[in-house]
Structures are given as C-alpha cells and as structure tokens.
Wavefront OBJ file of the C-alpha trace (Angstrom):
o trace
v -9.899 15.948 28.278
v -8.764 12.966 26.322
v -9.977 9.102 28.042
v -7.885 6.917 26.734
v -8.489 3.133 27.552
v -7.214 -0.049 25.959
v -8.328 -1.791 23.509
v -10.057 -4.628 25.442
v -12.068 -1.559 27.219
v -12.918 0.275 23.931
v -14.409 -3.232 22.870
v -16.428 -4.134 25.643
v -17.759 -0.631 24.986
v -18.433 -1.171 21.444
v -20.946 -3.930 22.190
v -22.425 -2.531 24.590
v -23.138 0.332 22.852
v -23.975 -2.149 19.413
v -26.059 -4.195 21.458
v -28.850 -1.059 21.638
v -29.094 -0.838 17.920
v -31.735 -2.413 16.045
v -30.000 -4.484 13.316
v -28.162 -3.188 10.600
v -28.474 0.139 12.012
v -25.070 -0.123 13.175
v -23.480 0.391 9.854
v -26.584 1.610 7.515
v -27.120 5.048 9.733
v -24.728 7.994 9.414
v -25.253 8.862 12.609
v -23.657 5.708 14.182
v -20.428 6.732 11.773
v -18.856 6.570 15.137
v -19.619 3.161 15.793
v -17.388 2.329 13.124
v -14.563 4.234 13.377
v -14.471 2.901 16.982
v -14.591 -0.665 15.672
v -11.896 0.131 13.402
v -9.919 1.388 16.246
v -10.864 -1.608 18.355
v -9.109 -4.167 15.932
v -6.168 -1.641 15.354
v -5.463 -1.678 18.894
v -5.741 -5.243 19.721
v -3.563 -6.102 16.882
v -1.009 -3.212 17.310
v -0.082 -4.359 21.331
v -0.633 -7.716 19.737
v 2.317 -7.444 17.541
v 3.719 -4.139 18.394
v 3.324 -2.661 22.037
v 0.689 -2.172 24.789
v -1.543 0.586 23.991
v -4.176 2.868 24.717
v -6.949 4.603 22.348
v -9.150 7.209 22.506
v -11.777 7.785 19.857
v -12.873 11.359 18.528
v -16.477 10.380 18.871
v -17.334 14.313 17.569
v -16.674 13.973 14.300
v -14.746 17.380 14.853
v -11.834 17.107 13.562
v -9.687 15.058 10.575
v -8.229 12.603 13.739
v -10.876 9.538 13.770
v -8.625 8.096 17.221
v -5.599 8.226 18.981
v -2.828 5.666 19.802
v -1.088 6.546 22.918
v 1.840 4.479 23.675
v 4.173 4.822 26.309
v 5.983 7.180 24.120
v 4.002 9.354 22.340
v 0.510 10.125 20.804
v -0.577 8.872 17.169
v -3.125 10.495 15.926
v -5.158 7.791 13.102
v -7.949 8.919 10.307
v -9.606 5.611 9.439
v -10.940 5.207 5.658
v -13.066 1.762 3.555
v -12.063 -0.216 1.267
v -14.413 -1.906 -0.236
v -15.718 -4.414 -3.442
v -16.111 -0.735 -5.997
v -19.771 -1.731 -6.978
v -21.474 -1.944 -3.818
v -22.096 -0.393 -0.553
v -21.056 -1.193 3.020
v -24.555 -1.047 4.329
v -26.028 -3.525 1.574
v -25.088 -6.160 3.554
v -27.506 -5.457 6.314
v -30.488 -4.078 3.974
v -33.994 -5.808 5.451
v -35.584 -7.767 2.513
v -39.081 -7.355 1.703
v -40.027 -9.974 4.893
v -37.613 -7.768 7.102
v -34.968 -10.285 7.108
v -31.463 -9.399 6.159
v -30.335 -10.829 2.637
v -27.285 -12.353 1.730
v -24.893 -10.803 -1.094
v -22.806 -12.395 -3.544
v -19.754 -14.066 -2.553
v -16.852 -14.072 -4.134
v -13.737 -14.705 -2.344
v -11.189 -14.623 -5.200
v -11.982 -11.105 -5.822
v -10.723 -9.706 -2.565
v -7.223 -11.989 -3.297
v -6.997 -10.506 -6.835
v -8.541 -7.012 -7.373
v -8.010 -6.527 -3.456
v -4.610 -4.102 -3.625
v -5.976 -1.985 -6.202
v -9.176 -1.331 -4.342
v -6.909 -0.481 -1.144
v -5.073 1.625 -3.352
v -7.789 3.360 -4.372
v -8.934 4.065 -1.199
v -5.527 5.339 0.000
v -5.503 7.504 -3.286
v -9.155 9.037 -2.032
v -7.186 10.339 1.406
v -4.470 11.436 -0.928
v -6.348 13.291 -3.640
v -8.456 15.083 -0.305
v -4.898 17.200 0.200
v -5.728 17.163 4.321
v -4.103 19.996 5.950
v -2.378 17.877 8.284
v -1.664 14.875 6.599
v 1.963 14.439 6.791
v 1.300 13.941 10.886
v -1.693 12.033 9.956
v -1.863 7.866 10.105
v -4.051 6.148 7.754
v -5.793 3.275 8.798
v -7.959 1.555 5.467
v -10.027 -1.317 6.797
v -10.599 -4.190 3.789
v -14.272 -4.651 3.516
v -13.893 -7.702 1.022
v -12.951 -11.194 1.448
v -8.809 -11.259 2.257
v -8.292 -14.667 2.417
v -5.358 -15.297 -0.439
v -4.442 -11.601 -0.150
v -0.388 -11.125 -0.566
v 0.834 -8.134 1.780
v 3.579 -7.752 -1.175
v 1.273 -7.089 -3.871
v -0.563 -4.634 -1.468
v 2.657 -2.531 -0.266
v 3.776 -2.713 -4.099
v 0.184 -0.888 -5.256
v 0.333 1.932 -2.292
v 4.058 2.660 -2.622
v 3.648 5.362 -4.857
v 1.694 7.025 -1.874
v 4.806 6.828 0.838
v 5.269 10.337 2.251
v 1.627 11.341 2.024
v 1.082 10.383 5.343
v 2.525 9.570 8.470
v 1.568 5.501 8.107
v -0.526 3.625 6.311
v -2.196 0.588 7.683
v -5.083 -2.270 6.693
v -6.764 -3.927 8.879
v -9.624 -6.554 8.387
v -11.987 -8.523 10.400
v -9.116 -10.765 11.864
v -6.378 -9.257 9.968
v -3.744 -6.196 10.922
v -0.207 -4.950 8.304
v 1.774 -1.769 8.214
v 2.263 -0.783 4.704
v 4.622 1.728 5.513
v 5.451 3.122 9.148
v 8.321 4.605 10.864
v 10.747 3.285 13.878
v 8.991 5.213 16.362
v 5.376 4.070 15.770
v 6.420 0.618 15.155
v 5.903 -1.734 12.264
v 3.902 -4.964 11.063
v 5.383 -6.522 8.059
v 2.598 -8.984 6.526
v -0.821 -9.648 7.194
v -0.983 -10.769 11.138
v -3.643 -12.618 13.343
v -5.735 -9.747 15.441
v -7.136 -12.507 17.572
v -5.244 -16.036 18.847
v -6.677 -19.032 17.983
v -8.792 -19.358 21.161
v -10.374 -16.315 20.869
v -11.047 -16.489 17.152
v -13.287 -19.615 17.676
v -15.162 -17.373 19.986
v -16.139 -14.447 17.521
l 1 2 3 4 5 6 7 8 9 10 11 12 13 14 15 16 17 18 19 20 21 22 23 24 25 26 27 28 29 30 31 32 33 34 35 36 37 38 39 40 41 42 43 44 45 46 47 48 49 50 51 52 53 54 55 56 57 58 59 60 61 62 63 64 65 66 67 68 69 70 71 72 73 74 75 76 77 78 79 80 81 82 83 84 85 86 87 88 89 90 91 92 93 94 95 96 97 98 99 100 101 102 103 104 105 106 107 108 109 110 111 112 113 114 115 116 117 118 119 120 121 122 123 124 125 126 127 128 129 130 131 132 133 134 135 136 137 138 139 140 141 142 143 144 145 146 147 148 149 150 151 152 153 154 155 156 157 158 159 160 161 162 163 164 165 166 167 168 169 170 171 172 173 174 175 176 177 178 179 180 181 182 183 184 185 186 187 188 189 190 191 192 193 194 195 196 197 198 199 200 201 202 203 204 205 206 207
C-alpha cells in the first residue's frame, strides 16, 4: 500500500535519513539512488503546491518499477520518472570525492556555462529518456533536475530546445536547487510557465 505524505513530511524524512550517511555517501553510493530521487521529489513537491496545488508524494523507494514517485492531488495520481542533467564532462558524485587528506575538494566553477550550454544539456538528458523507448512513457512525467549553475538560465531557450520532444511523455519538468518550470504539461496536471522560486525568501536564507 502506497504512503503518501506531503512534501514538508517527505523532507523532514530526507534529512533524517541524510543525516546517517557519512559524507558524500549520499550521492557517490548507488545504493542511496533513492536518496536522490526522493530529494528530487522533495523540491518537485514543494514547488508544485507552491505554484500549482497542495499535494502529496509517495516515493518508489524499490527501484521496481520505471515510476521514481507519485503526485497525488486531489484529483488524480501522477506517476514521475526523475532523470540528471548535468555539466557533460563530469560526474555528479565528483563533487563530494575525499581528497588525499579526506577532505572534500572543490570543482571548477563556472556559472556562465549553465546560462549558455544549459538547454542543450537538458535536452540531452530529455533525449536519453526518449531514445530509452519506455513502455509506458506516454503516461509517464519527466522530471530532469539541472545539476549546473542556472542562474541566467532563460525558460524560453529551454522549452525551445525540448520542443521537439512534446508527446514523448506525459510532462516534462526541471527543477533545480531553488528552482521549479513545466516545459510542457497538460490542464489537468497543472502548469508552471518560467523558472519559479521553490522556497520564499525566508526560508531560502535558511538553507
């Protein structure tokens, strides 16, 4: 049987659960693949009743299935696969690689990448889901969470790059670490048109 909770709940969970790990094992082991897709859903949710509807998720924690989570609203069940999109020549986990003194190190930054290369690597990583002709996919949502510096990102230029994807799944939707869009939905899911605030003000000086 399905718990659903909201996304408040789900988060509190999430650290909880984060706050076991030794560091960097939260992203670096396959075995906490999990963690993420429930951290994905976590920001979905918050900025989906945020801008869309009160919600509820529930997060295939299994690994059984091609359904990462599920968005119940009070109308119907959504069922979400959640996919990265990330800088093309590294890893997700090489940000929290120990050095040789067991320290995390630092990567380069470069925040005009993510502005400018940013919609083709989300394309590409919408393309990936496309090219993996799922079964289902057609009652499928896509959620692609932006690994890369978004600040300078235009939610035109993105929808413009993916648009040759429309029909290949249900919806298609980016999130980032304070950042939720729609690139293409439907009435009865709802809609975010541009690149919202997950978090208020007050809570984003908190993170």
């Amino acid at each position: 049987m399905r718990m659903f909770v909201t996304p408040r709940e789900l988060k509190a969970q999430l650290e909880q659960a984060a706050a076991t790990l030794p560091p960097g094992h939260f992203i670096r082991k396959p075995e906490n693949q999990h963690l993420k897709d429930i951290w994905s859903a976590v920001h979905f949710g918050l900025g989906y009743q945020r801008h869309v509807r009160p919600c509820l998720l529930w997060v295939n924690t299994e690994q059984n299935s091609d359904t990462d989570f599920v968005l119940k609203t009070e109308h119907r069940e959504f069922p979400f696969q959640t996919t990265l999109s990330d800088v093309p020549e590294r890893r997700m986990s090489d940000d929290h690689k120990p050095g040789p003194d067991g320290r995390l190190t630092g990567q380069p930054y470069h925040p005009e990448r993510g502005s400018r290369e940013g919609p083709k690597w989300i394309a590409d990583a919408v393309r990936k889901k496309v090219e993996a002709k799922y079964s289902a996919a057609h009652d499928l949502n896509l959620l692609v969470y932006a690994n890369f510096p978004t600040n300078g990102l235009h939610y035109e230029s993105v929808r413009t790059v993916v648009d040759e994807f429309a029909g290949q799944f249900g919806s298609i939707w980016v999130v980032t670490n304070h950042l939720i869009c729609s690139l293409m939905s439907f009435p009865g899911l709802g809609t975010i048109s541009g690149l919202r605030m997950i978090y208020d003000e007050q809570e984003l000086s908190a993170l």
